[in-house]
BASESE-446243 format. One line per field, with one value per residue (C-alpha): residue number from 1; residue in one letter; chain; x, y, z. Coordinates in nm, 4 decimals. Example, Ala and Ser with C-alpha at 12.3 -4.5 7.8 and 13.67 -1.06 7.14 Angstrom:
REM BASESE-446243
pos <- [1 2]
code <- [a s]
unit <- [A A]
xx <- [1.2300 1.3670]
yy <- [-0.4500 -0.1060]
zz <- [0.7800 0.7140]
END
This chain:
REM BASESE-446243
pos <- [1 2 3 4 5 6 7 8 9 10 11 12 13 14 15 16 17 18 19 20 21 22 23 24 25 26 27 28 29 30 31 32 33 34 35 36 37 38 39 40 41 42 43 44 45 46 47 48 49 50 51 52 53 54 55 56 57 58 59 60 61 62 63 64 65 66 67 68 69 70 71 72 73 74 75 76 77 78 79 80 81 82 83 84 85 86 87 88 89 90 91 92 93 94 95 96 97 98 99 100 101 102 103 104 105 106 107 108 109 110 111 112 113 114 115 116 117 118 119 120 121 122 123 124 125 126 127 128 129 130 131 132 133 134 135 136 137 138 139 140 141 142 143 144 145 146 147 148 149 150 151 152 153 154 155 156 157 158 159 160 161 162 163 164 165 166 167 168 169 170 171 172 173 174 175 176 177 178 179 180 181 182 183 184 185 186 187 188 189 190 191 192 193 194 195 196 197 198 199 200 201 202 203 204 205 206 207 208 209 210 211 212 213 214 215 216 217 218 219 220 221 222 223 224 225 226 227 228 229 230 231 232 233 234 235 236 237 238 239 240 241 242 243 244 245 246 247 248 249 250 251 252 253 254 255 256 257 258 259 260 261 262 263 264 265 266 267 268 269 270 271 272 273 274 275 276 277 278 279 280 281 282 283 284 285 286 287 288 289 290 291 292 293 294 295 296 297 298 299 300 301 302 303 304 305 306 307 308 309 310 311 312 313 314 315 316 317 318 319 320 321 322 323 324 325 326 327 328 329 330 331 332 333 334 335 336 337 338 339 340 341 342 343 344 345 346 347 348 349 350 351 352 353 354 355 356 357 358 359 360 361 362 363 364 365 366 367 368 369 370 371 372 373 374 375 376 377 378 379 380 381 382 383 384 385 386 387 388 389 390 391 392 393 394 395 396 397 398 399 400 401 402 403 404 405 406 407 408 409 410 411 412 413 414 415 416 417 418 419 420 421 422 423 424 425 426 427 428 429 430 431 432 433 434 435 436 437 438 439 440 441 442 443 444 445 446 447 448 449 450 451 452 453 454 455 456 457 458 459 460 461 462 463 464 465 466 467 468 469]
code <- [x x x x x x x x x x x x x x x x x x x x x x x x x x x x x x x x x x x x x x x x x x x x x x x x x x x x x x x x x x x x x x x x x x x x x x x x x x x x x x x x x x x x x x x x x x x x x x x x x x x x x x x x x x x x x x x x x x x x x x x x x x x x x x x x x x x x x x x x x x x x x x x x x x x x x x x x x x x x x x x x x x x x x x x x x x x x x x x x x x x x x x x x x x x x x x x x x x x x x x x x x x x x x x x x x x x x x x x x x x x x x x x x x x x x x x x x x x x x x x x x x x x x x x x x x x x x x x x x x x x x x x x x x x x x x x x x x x x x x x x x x x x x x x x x x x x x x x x x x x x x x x x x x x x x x x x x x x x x x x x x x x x x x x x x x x x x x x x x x x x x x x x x x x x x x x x x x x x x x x x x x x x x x x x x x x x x x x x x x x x x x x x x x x x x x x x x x x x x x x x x x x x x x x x x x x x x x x x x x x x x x x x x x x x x x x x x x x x x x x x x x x x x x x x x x x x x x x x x x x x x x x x x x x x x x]
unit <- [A A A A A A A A A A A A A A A A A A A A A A A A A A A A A A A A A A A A A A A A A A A A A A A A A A A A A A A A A A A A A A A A A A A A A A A A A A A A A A A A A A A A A A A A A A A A A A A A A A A A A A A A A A A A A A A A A A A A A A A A A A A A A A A A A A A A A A A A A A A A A A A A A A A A A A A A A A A A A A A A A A A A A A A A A A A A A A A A A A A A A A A A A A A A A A A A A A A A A A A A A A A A A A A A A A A A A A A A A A A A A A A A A A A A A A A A A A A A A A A A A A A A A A A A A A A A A A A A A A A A A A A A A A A A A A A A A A A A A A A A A A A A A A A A A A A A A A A A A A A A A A A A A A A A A A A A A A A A A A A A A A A A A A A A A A A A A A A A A A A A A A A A A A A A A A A A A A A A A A A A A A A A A A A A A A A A A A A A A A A A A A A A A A A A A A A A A A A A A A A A A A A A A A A A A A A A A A A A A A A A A A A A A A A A A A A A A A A A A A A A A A A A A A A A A A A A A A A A A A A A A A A A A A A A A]
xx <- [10.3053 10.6842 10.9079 11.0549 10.7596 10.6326 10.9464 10.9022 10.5490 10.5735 10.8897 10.6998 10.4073 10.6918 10.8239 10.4584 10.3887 10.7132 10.6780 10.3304 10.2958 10.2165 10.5156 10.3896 10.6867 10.9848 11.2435 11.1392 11.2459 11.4698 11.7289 11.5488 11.2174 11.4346 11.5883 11.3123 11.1034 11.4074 11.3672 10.9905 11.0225 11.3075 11.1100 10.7941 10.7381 10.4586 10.5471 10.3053 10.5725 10.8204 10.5958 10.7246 10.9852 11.3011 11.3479 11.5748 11.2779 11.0170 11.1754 11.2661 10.8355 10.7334 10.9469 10.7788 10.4324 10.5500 10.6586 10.2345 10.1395 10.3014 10.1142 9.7785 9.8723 9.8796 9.4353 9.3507 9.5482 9.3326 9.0533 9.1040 9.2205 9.5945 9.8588 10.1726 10.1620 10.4110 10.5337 10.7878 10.8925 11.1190 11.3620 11.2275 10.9104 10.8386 10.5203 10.3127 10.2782 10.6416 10.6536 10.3661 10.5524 10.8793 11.1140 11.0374 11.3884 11.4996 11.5323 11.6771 11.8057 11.6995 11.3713 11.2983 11.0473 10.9025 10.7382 10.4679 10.3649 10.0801 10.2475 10.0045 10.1364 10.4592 10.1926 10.3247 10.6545 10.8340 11.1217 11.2651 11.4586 11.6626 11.9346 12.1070 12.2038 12.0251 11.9951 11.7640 11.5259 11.6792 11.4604 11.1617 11.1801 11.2942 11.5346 11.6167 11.8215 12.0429 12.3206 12.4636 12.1902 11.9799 11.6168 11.4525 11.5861 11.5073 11.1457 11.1477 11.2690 11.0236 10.7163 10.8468 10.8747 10.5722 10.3376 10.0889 9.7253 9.6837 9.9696 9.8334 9.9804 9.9008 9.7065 9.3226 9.2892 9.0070 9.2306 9.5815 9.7260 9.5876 9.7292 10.0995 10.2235 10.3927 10.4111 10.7810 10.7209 10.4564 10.6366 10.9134 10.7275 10.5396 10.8256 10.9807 10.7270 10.6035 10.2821 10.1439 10.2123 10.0958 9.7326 9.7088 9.7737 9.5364 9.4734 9.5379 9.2892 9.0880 9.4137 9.5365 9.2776 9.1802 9.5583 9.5543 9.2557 9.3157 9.4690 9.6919 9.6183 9.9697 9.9289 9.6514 9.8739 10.1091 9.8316 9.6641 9.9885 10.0207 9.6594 9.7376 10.0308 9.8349 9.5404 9.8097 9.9383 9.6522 9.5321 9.8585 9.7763 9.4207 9.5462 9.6838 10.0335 9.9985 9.7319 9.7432 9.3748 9.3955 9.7854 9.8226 9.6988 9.5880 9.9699 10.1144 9.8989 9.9661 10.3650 10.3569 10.1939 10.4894 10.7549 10.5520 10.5884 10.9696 10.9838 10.8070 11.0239 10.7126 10.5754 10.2823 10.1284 9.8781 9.9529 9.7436 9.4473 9.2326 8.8718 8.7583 8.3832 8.2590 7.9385 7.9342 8.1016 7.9893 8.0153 8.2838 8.2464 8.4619 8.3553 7.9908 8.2405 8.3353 8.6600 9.0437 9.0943 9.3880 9.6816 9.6261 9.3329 9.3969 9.2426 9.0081 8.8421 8.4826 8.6088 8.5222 8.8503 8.8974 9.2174 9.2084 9.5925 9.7331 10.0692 10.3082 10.4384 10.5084 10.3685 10.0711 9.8572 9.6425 9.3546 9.2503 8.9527 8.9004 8.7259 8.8679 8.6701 8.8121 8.6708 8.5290 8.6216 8.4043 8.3230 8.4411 8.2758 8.1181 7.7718 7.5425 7.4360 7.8101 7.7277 7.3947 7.6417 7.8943 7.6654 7.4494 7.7932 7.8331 7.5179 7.5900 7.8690 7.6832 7.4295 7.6573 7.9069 7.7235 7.3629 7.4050 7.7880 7.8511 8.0960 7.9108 7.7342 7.8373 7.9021 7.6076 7.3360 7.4951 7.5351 7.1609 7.0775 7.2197 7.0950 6.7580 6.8419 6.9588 6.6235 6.3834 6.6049 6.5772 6.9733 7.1547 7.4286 7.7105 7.9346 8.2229 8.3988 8.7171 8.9285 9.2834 9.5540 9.9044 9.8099 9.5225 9.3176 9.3267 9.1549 8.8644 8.4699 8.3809 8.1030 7.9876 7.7258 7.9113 7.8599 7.5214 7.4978 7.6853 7.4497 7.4574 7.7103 7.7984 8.1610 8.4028 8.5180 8.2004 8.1249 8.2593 8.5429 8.6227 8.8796 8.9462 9.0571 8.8176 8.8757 8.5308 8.4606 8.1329 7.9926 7.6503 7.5364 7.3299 7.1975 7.3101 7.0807 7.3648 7.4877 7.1446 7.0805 7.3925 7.4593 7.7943 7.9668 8.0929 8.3449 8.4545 8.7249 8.8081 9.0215 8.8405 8.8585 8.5067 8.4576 8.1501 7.9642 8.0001 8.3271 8.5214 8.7269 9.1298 9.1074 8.8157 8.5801 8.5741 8.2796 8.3594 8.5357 8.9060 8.9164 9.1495 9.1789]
yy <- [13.8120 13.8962 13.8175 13.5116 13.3770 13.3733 13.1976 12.9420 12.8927 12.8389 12.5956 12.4192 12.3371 12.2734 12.0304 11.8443 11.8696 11.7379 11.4485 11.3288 11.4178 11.1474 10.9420 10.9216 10.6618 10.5250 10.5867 10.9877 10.9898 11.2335 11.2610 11.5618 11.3450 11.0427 11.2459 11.4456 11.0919 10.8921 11.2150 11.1831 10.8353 10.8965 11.1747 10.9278 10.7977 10.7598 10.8446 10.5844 10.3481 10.4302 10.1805 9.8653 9.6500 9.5565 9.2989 9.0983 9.1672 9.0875 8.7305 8.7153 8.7672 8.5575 8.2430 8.2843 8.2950 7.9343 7.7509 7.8323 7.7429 7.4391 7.3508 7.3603 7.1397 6.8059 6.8814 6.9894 6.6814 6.4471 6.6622 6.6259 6.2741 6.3747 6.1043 6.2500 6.6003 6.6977 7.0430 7.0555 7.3715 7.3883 7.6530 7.9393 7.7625 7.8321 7.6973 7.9311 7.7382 7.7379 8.0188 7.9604 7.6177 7.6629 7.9734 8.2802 8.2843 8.1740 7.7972 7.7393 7.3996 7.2392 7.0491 7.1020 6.8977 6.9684 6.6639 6.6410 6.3298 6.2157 6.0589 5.8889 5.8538 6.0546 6.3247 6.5927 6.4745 6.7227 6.6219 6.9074 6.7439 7.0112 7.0435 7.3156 7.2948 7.5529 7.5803 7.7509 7.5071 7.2686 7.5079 7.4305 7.0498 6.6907 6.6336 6.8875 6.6248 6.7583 6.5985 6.3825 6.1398 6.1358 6.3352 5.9655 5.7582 5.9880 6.0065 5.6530 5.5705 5.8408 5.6210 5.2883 5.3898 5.5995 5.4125 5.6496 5.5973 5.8985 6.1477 6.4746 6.6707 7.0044 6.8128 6.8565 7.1466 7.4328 7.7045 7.7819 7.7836 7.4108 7.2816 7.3922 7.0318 6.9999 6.7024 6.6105 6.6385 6.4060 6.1753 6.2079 6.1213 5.8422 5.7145 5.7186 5.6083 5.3089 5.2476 5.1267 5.4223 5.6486 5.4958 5.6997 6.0276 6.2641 6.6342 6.8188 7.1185 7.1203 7.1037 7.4159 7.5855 7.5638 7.6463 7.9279 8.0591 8.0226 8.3445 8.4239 8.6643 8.8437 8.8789 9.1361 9.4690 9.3944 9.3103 9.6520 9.8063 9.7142 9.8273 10.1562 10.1819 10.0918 10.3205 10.6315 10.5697 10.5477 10.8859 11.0417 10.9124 11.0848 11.3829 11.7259 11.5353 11.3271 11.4584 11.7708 11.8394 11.8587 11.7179 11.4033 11.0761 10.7501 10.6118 10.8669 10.8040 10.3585 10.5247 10.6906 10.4025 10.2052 10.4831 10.4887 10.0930 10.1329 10.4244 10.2205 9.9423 9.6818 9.4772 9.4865 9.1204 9.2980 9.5631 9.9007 10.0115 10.2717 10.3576 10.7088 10.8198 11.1575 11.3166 11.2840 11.0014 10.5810 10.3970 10.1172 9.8005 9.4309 9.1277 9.3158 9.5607 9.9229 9.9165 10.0054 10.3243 10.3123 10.4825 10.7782 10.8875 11.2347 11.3010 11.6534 11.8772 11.6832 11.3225 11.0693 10.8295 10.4759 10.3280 9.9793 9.8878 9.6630 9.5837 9.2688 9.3091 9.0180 8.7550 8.8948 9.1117 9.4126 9.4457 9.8233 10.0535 10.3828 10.7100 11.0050 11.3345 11.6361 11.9538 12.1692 12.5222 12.7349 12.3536 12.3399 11.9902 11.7082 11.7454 11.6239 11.3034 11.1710 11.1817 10.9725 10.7342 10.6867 10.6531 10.3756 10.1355 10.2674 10.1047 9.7990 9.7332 9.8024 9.5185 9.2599 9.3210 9.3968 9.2540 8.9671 8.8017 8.5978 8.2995 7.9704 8.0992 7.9794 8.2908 8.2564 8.3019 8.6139 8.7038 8.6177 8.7972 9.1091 9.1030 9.0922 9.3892 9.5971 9.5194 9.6280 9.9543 9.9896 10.0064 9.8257 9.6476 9.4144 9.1909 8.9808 8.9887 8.7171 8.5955 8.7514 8.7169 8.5117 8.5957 8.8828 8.6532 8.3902 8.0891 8.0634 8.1191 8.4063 8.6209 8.7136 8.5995 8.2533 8.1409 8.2001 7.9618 7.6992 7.4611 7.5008 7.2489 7.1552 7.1578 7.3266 7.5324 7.6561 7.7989 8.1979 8.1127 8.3295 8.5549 8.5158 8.8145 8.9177 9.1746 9.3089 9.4334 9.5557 9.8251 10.0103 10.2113 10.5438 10.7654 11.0824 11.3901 11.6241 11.4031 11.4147 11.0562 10.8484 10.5696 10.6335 10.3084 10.3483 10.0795 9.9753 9.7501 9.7516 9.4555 9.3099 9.0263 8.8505 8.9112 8.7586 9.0686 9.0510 9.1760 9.4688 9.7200 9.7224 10.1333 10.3167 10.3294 10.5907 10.8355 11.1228 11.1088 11.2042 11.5728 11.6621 12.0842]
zz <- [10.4730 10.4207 10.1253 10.3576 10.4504 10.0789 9.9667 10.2229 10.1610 9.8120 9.8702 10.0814 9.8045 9.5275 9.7027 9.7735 9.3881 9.3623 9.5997 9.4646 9.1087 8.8883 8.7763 8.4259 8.3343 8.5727 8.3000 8.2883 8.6456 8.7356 9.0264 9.2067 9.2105 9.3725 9.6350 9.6922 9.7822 9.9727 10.1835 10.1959 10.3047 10.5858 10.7426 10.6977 11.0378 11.2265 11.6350 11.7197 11.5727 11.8551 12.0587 11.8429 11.9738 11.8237 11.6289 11.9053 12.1546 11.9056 11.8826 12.2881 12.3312 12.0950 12.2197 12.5557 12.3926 12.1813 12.5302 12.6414 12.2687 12.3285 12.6388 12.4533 12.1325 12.2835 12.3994 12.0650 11.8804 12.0953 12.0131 11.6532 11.6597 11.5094 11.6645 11.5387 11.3435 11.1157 10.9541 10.7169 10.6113 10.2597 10.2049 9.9760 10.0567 10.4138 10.5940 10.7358 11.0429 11.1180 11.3167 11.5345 11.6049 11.6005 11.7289 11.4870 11.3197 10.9539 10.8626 10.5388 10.5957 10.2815 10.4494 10.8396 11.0014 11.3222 11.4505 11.7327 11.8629 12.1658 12.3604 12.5447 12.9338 12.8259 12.7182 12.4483 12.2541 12.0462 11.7373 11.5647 11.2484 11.0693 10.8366 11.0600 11.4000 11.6300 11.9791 12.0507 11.9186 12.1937 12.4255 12.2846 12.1600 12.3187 12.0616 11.7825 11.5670 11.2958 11.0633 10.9828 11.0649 10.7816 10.8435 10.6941 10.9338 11.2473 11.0990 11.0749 11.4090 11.5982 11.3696 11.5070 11.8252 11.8763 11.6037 11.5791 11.4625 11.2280 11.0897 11.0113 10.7535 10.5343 10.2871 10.1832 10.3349 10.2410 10.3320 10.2479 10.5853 10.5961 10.2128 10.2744 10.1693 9.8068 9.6189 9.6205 9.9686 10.0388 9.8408 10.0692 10.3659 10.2304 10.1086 10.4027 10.6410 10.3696 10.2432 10.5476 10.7290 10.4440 10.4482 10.8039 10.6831 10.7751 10.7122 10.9921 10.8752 11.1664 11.4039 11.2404 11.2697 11.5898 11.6869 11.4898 11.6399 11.9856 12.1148 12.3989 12.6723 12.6210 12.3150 12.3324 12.3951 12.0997 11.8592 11.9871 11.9023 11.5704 11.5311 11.6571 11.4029 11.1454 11.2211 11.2323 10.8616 10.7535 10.9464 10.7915 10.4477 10.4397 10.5437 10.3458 10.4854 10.2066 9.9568 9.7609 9.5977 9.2141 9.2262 9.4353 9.2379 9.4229 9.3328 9.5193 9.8152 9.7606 9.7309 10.0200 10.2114 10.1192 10.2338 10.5692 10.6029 10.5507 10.8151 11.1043 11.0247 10.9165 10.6493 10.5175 10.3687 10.0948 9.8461 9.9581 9.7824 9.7031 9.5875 9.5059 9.4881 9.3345 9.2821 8.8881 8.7006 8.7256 8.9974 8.9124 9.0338 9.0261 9.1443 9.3107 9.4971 9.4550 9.2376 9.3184 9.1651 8.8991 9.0437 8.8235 8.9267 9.1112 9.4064 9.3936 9.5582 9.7047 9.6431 9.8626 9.9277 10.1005 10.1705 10.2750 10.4447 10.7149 10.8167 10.9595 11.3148 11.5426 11.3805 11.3170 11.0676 11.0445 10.8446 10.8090 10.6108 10.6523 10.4626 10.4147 10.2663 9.9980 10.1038 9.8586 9.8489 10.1245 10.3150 10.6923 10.7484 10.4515 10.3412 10.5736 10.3257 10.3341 10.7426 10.7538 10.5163 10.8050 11.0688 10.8758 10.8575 11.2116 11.2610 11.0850 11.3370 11.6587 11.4875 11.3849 11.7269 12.0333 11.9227 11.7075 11.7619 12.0970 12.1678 12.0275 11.7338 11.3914 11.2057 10.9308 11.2410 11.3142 10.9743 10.9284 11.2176 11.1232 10.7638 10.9230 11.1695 10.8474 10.6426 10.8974 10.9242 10.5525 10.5560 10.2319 10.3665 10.2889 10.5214 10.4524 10.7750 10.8039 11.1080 11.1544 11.3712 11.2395 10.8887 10.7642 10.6092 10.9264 10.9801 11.2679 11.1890 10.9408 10.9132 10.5970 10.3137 10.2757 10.6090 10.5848 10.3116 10.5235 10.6914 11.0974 11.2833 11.6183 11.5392 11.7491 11.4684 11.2887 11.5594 11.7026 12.0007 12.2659 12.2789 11.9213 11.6879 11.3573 11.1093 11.0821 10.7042 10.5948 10.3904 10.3843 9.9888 10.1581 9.8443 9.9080 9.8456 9.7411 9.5252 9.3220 9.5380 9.4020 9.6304 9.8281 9.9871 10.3337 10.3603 10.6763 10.8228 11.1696 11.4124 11.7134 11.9559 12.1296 12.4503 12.6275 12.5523 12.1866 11.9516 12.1177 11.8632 11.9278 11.8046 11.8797 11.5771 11.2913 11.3036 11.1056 10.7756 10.7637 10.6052 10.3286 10.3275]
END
């Protein structure tokens, strides 16, 4: 090896000790560590991100999919016996249903309502009541009303004219998503409506969810995008791109993470974590699961590592978990014990996806199911798998050990639908012979949609551990 080549090399790993050594205090930070990460994070990118659309586009796509979504909400108020719905979105308080009703751009016109109403013969009526005007919400509603009129008397008018039976709001609701209402604006609706009219509120729980949960056909290749985004940072993260053995500490990795959310131009809705697993050492635990690592904890040589990350893109969220493996020093592949790991969680998703799930079922029989499955196998497993889609911890029929606590139901939604998306999570606890038979968790997190057939993976599943040289 020449002189050059020597420099170079040795520039090269000063400026990766440089780039993920502990920051042991934000104060001792120096300028050569901040220019040395803003040109980390601008060089950051995944390629796979050169698939997402603009922001422009992003909107463009999504107001096609609301003029469909539309077409479906006036079935599924009749369904759940919802008259007139309202969502009122505050500003600095948004609704999380606003943008799966309205056109995905900002409102910040004091209080917006967006008012749906059965119209009986008329069918579907649509009021959007802002404090801005917009057109493009003319697109999408009969009458997007705006000032000076007062937002109380339109609300009044639409009530007198429509008189609906039941008004379903964002009150007692089990799930965030379905609670969104505050107090001072309750009051403001009751007020408005009068006490008459407030004795028919309703929540409209069962509404959302099921309009949440039903998924669009077009909506599959962007959702699969985002997936594949996700599943490259993640690749990148658990990779020598990232992690130096002996140097780089579990805050570098969550930093870098961040830098590679900035570079594809998304979000993320969670903060990223991390769990590391080694041969010697306790097994720490919160709340019966394997513990975050703190973000000094540096990463060596024969260290098991999970990263559990998802992103925002489109209106939707990600939901990701993945292993990664430190090889020792003379190791070309992990120990064969950290393999029989990943293929018993492998094995816990073939059981719970393509045996056990299918359109109909209320999640705790398939949880049940698959419990069962893993038992006879001799396989210790756990499963707390949640629905996903406009937000990462989405509403629809989970699987995990609370549903199968939750007595079985006819109701539309306790039970799996089809075509809806699932973020299946799970873990199996293998001992591992060379690690004188500690248990090591293989934790798991993948996205998926049902198909008649059972759930179906967006990304091809992980098989082998991610190596870190």
């Amino acid at each position: 090896m020449n002189a050059t080549r020597r420099l170079s090399r040795a520039a090269t790993l000063l400026l990766a000790v440089m780039a993920f050594a502990p920051d042991t205090a934000h104060t001792q930070d120096t300028p050569a560590r901040a220019q040395v990460r803003t040109t980390r994070a601008r060089t950051m990118r995944v390629p796979e991100a050169d698939a997402l659309l603009p922001w422009s586009q992003q909107i463009a796509v999504r107001e096609q999919w609301l003029t469909k979504r539309h077409e479906l909400l006036l079935p599924m108020m009749r369904r759940h016996g919802i008259g007139m719905w309202i969502v009122v979105n505050e500003e600095f308080h948004d609704d999380p249903l606003v943008h799966a009703v309205a056109p995905p751009r900002p409102y910040t016109g004091n209080r917006d309502l967006f008012v749906f109403i059965d119209g009986g013969a008329q069918g579907l009526r649509k009021f959007a009541i802002t404090g801005y005007t917009e057109e493009n919400l003319a697109r999408f509603f009969d009458a997007p009303f705006t000032e000076p009129r007062p937002p109380a008397a339109t609300l009044r008018d639409l009530h007198q004219q429509y008189k609906p039976a039941t008004i379903g709001l964002g009150i007692r609701g089990t799930r965030g998503q379905t609670r969104t209402l505050g107090y001072d604006t309750y009051r403001f609706l009751a007020e408005t409506l009068g006490p008459e009219a407030e004795k028919t509120f309703v929540s409209a729980g069962e509404l959302v969810q099921e309009y949440l949960d039903t998924r669009l056909p077009e909506e599959m290749v962007h959702y699969r995008t985002a997936v594949t985004v996700t599943e490259a940072i993640v690749k990148r993260a658990l990779s020598n791109d990232v992690i130096t053995p002996g140097v780089t500490t579990v805050g570098d990795v969550r930093r870098a993470l961040f830098d590679m959310l900035w570079a594809a131009g998304v979000r993320t809705w969670f903060q990223p974590d991390l769990r590391v697993q080694r041969a010697d050492g306790d097994v720490a635990t919160s709340r019966g699961f394997l513990a975050v690592a703190p973000e000094s904890t540096v990463i060596h040589r024969g260290d098991v590592v999970h990263i559990d990350f998802g992103i925002s893109y489109m209106g939707f969220d990600t939901d990701w978990q993945k292993m990664g493996y430190v090889l020792k020093p003379g190791e070309r592949t992990v120990p064969a014990g950290l393999k029989q790991a990943m293929a018993n969680s492998n094995t816990l998703q073939d059981a719970l996806m393509l045996r056990h799930a299918r359109a109909g079922m209320t999640g705790g029989a398939v949880f049940n199911a698959t419990m069962a499955e893993m038992r006879e196998r001799g396989i210790e497993a756990m499963i707390y798998s949640h629905p996903i889609g406009n937000q990462g911890h989405g509403l629809g029929t989970s699987i995990d050990f609370r549903s199968g606590l939750r007595s079985d139901t006819t109701a539309q939604n306790a039970r799996l639908r089809l075509g809806s998306y699932i973020s299946i999570e799970l873990n199996t606890a293998t001992p591992v012979p060379e690690w004188n038979g500690k248990k090591v968790f293989v934790m798991f997190e993948d996205d998926a949609y049902l198909t008649e057939q059972g759930y179906r993976f967006f990304r091809p599943r992980q098989e082998q551990f991610y190596l870190i040289r």
